[in-house]
KELUM-353735 format. One record per residue (C-alpha): residue in three letters; x, y, z. Coordinates in steps of 0.05 Angstrom, whole numbers. Example, Ala and Ser with C-alpha at 12.3 -4.5 7.8 and 13.67 -1.06 7.14 Angstrom:
<recs>
{ALA, {246, -90, 156}},
{SER, {273, -21, 143}},
</recs>
This chain:
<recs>
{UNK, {767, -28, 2177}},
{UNK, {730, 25, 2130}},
{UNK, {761, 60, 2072}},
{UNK, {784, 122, 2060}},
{UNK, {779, 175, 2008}},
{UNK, {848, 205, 2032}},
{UNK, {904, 197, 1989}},
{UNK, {961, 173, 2039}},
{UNK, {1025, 185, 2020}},
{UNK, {1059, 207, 2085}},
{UNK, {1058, 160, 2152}},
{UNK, {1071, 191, 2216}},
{UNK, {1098, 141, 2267}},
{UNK, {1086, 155, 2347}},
{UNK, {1121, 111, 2405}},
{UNK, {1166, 116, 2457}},
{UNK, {1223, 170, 2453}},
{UNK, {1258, 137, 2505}},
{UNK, {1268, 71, 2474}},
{UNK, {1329, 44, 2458}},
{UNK, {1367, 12, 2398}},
{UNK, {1368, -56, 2428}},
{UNK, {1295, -56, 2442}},
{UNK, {1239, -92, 2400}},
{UNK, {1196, -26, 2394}},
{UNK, {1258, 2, 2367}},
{UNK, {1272, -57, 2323}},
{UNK, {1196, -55, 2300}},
{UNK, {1191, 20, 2282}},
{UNK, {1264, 13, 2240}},
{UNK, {1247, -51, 2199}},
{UNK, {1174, -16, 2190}},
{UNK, {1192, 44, 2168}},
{UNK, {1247, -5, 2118}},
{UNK, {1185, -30, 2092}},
{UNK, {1141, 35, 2082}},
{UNK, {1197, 72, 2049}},
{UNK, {1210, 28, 2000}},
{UNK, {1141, 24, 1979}},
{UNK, {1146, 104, 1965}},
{UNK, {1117, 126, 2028}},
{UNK, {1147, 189, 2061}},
{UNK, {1158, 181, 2141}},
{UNK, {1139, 236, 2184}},
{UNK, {1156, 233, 2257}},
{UNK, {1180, 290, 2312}},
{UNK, {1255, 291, 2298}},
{UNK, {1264, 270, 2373}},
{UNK, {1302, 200, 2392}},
{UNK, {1274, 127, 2401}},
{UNK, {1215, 105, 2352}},
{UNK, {1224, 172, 2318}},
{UNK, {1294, 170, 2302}},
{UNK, {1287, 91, 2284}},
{UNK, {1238, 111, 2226}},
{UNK, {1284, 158, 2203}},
{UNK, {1342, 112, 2215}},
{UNK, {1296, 55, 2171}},
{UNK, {1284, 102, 2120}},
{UNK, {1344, 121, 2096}},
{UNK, {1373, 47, 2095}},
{UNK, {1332, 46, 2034}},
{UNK, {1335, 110, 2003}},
{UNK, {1268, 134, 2030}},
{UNK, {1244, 208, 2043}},
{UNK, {1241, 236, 2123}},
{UNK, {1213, 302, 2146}},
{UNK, {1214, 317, 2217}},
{UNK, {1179, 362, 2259}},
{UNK, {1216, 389, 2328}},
{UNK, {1204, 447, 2373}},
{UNK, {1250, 500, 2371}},
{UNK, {1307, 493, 2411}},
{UNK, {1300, 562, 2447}},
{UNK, {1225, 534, 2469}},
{UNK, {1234, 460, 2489}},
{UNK, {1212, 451, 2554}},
{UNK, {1247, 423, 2605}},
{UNK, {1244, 363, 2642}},
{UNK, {1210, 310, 2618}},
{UNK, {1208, 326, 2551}},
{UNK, {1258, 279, 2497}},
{UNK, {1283, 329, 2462}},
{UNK, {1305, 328, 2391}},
{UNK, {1347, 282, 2366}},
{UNK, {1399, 320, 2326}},
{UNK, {1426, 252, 2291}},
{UNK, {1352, 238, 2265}},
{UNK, {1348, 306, 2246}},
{UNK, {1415, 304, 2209}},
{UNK, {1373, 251, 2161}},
{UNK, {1314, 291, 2154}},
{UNK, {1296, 310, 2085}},
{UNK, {1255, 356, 2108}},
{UNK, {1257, 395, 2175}},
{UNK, {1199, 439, 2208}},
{UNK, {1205, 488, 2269}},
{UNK, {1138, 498, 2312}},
{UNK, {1140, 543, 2375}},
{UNK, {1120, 491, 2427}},
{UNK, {1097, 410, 2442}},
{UNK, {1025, 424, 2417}},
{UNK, {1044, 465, 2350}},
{UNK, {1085, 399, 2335}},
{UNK, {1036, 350, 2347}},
{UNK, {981, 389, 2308}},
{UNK, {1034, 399, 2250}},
{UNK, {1045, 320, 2252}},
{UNK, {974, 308, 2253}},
{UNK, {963, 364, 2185}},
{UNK, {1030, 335, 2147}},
{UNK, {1008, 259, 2157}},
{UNK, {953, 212, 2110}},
{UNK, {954, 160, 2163}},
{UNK, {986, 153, 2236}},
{UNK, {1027, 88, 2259}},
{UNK, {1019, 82, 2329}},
{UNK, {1074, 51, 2369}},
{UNK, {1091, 20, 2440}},
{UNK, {1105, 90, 2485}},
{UNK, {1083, 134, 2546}},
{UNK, {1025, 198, 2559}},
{UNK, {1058, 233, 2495}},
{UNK, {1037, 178, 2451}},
{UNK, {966, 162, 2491}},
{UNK, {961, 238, 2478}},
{UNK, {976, 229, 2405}},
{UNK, {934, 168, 2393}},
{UNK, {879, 202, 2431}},
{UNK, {882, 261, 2378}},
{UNK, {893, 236, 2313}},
{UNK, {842, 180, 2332}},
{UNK, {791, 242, 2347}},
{UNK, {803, 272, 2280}},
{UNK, {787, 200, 2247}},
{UNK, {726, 190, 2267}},
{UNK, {704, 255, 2255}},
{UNK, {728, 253, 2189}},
{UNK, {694, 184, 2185}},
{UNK, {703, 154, 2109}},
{UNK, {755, 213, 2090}},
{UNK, {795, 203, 2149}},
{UNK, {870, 185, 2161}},
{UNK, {876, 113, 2190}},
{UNK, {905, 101, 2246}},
{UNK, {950, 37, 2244}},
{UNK, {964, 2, 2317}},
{UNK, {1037, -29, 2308}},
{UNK, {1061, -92, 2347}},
{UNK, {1034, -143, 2399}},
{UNK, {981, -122, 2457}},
{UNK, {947, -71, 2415}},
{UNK, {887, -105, 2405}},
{UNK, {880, -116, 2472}},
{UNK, {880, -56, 2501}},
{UNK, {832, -20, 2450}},
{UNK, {784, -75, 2467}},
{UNK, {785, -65, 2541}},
{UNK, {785, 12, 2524}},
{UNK, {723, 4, 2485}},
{UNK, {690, -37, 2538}},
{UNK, {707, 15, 2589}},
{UNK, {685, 72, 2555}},
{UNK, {630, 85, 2498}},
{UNK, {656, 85, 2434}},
{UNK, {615, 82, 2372}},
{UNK, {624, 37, 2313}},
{UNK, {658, 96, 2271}},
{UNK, {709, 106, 2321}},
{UNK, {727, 29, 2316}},
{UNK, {729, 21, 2243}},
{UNK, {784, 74, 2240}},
{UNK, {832, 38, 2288}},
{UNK, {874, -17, 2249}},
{UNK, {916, -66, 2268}},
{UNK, {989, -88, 2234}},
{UNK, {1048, -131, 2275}},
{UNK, {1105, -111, 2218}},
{UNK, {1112, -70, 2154}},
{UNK, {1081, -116, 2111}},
{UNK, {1018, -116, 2149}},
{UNK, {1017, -40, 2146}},
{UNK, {1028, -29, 2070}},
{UNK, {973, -84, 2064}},
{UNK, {929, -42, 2117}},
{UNK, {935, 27, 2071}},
{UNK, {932, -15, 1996}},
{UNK, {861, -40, 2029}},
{UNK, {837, 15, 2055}},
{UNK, {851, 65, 1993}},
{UNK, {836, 18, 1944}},
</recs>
């Protein structure tokens, strides 16, 4: 863990789109986002349904702020895409329009201090894989990226033994199993 000279103010939280309100991701993003929001932290996430829409959905409980990013409805793509969620939408704050998938993940990846990283599929290895890039290249004025829930440690560890990362590109990964542990994670690393 290395600190940052980034102010954080907005967290951006990526997982599965396909998850359901009886699951524990689901149940993990809502209660974290709960947590986050009530400290004053704004959510960010793509307006879409699962982890995105329980942020939103654990935001509002407690009178936080929620923008959203989605893809215009006259460009989604088809198939295997989630879509937009239009109740998490309807509690947006805040609502931006980009053109296609990639526009919306780099506007997530501008709007966001710091990137909470939950349980999902190739969209979120895609956005881990990005906003993780940026970090280390922005080494020591970066935006953190925060690993929610169980198993995470795990597989960054057997990714790092795979591949070659450097030292930098480790000490901008974090790692948090509830709210708590987050808000502690950004306090420590901004103060």
């Amino acid at each position: 863990m290395i600190k940052t000279s980034k102010k954080i103010k907005k967290l951006a939280f990526f997982g599965d789109g396909q998850t359901g309100e009886s699951s524990d991701c689901f149940k993990l993003a809502y209660e974290t986002a709960k947590v986050v929001a009530k400290e004053g932290y704004v959510v960010v996430n793509g307006g879409g349904p699962g982890v995105m829409l329980a942020s939103s959905l654990g935001a509002k409980e407690v009178g936080g702020k929620v923008e959203v990013v989605v893809v215009k409805s006259v460009s989604q793509p088809k198939g295997n895409y989630e879509g937009q969620s239009e109740k998490n939408v309807r509690l947006a704050d805040k609502i931006y329009e980009e053109s296609n998938y990639v526009e919306r993940m780099n506007k997530l990846a501008e709007m966001a201090d710091a990137f909470l990283i939950f349980k999902g599929g190739t969209g979120t290895i895609a956005e881990l894989g990005y906003v993780w890039s940026v970090a280390k290249f922005e080494h020591g004025n970066h935006e953190p990226v925060i690993m929610v829930g169980k198993g995470w440690k795990k597989i960054i560890n057997n990714l790092k033994r795979f591949l070659k990362l450097e030292k930098i590109e480790m000490d901008v990964i974090n790692f948090a199993n509830n709210g708590n542990e987050v808000v502690k994670i950004v306090r420590k690393i901004t103060g």
